[in-house]
N, C-alpha and C positions, 0 to 999 in steps of 0.2 A: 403353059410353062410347067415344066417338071418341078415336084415338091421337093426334089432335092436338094436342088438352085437355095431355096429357102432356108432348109438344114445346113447346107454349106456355109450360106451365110450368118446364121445363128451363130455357128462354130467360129466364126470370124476369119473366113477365106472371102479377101481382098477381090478377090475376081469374082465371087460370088454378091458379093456385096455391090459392087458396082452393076451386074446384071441387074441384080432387084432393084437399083435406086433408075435402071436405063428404062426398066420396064414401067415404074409405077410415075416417070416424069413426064409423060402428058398428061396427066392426072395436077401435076403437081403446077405447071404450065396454064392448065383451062382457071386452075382456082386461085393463081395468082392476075389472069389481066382481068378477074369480074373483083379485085378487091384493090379498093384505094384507099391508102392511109398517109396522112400526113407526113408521118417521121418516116416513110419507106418508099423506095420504088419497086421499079418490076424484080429487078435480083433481089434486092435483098427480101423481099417477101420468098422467091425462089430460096433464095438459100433458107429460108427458114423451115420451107418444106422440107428442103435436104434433108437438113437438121430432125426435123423429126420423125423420116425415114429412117434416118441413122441409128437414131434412140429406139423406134423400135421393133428395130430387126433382131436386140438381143432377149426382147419379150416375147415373140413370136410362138406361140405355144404348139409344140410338136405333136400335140395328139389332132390340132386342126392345121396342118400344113394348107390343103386348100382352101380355107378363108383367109391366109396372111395376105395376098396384094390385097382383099375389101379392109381388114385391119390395120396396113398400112394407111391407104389413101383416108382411113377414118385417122390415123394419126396425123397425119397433112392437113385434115381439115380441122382438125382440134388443136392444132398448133399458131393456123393461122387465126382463126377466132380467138383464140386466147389472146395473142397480140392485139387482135381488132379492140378485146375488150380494157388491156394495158392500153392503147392509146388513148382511145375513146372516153376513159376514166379519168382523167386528167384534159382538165379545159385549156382547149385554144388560146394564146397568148395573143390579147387583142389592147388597145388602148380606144379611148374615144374620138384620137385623129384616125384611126384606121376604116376606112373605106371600105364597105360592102361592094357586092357581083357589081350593082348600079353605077357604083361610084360617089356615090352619098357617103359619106362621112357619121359614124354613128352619133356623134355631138350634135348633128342637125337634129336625127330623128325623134332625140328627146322630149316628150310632152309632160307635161304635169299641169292638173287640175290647180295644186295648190298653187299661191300666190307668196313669192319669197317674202316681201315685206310686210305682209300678213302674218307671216309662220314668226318672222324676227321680233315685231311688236307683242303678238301674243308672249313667245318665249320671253321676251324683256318683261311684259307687266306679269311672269309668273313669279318672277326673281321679285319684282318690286313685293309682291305680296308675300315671298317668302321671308323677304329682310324686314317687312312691318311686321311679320308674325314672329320676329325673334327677339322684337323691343320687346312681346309681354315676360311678361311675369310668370313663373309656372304654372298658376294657379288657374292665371287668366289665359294661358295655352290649354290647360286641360278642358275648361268650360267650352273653346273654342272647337276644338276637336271635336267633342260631346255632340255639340251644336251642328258642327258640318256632316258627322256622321248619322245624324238624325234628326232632320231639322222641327222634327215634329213630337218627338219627345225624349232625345238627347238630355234636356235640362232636367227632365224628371230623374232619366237613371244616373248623372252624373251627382243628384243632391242625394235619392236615395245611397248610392254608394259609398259618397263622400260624407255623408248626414250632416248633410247643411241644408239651411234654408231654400225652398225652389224661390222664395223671391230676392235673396241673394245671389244666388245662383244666375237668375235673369238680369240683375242688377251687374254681377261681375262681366258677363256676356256684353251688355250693354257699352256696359266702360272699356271693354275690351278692343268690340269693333270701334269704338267712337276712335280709342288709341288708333287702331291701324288705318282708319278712313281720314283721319287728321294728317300722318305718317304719309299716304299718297299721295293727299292733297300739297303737302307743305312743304318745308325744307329739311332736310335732318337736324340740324339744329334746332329747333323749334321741338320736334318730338324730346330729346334728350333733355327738354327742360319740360315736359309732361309730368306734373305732379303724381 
């Protein structure tokens, strides 16, 4: 093809321009039926080629007239990959009735290890242990804290801090747990008249 066809069309002569887009559309034809996308069929991937053929015939740089159809059909292919990657970025619209290639249903295929009224009991007695830990007392929350966060010498650094007695200290702990192990075992009622 003469480099002219090219400059004609830069210039934006109509007849020229349709030449380049006649010339470079089996180009544009092989790279649309090797690509499947969801939101598109054969044309409109085609036209997309069009499109950026179109765009750019007016960038075609005149000092490389004979590389414009390679720099075209590189614009076709970076136009359609671009799209590939707009689709492709944005997840499939699926629910858990919707059926796989098989016909299986993705709600069947669901498995889990864990055990539902496992998970619920656990959850429930963490709640219970949270509402006996909000009867204490500030004092008897902190030693408790102290305690959980170290069960091995928590009491030390919570008396050195607080400078009180470590056998107070163990003594508050004591009376603490006894409140929330009472609080589990019992009724609510019953804790709220806990001396």
């Amino acid at each position: 093809m003469d480099d002219t066809i090219f400059l004609l069309a830069k210039n934006g002569n109509k007849d020229a321009i349709e030449l380049v887009i006649k010339t470079v559309e089996p180009f544009i034809f092989k790279q649309c039926r090797r690509m499947r996308l969801r939101e598109f069929d054969y044309e409109d991937l085609c036209q997309i080629g069009y499109m950026a053929v179109i765009k750019g015939i007016p960038k075609i740089n005149t000092d490389h007239l004979s590389t414009a159809p390679s720099y075209l059909m590189k614009c076709v292919h970076n136009a359609l990959k671009y799209e590939a990657r707009r689709v492709l970025s944005r997840p499939e619209d699926a629910s858990l009735e919707t059926e796989d290639k098989d016909g299986i249903k993705y709600a069947e295929k669901l498995v889990s290890d864990e055990d539902t009224e496992e998970l619920f009991f656990n959850n429930h007695d963490r709640t219970k242990i949270k509402e006996a830990f909000d009867i204490l007392c500030t004092e008897e929350k902190n030693v408790i804290s102290y305690y959980i966060s170290d069960p091995y010498g928590g009491l030390k650094r919570y008396s050195d801090l607080y400078k009180t007695d470590y056998r107070k200290s163990r003594y508050l702990k004591d009376k603490a747990l006894k409140k929330m192990r009472i609080y589990l075992n019992q009724d609510e009622y019953f804790v709220s008249h806990f001396p």
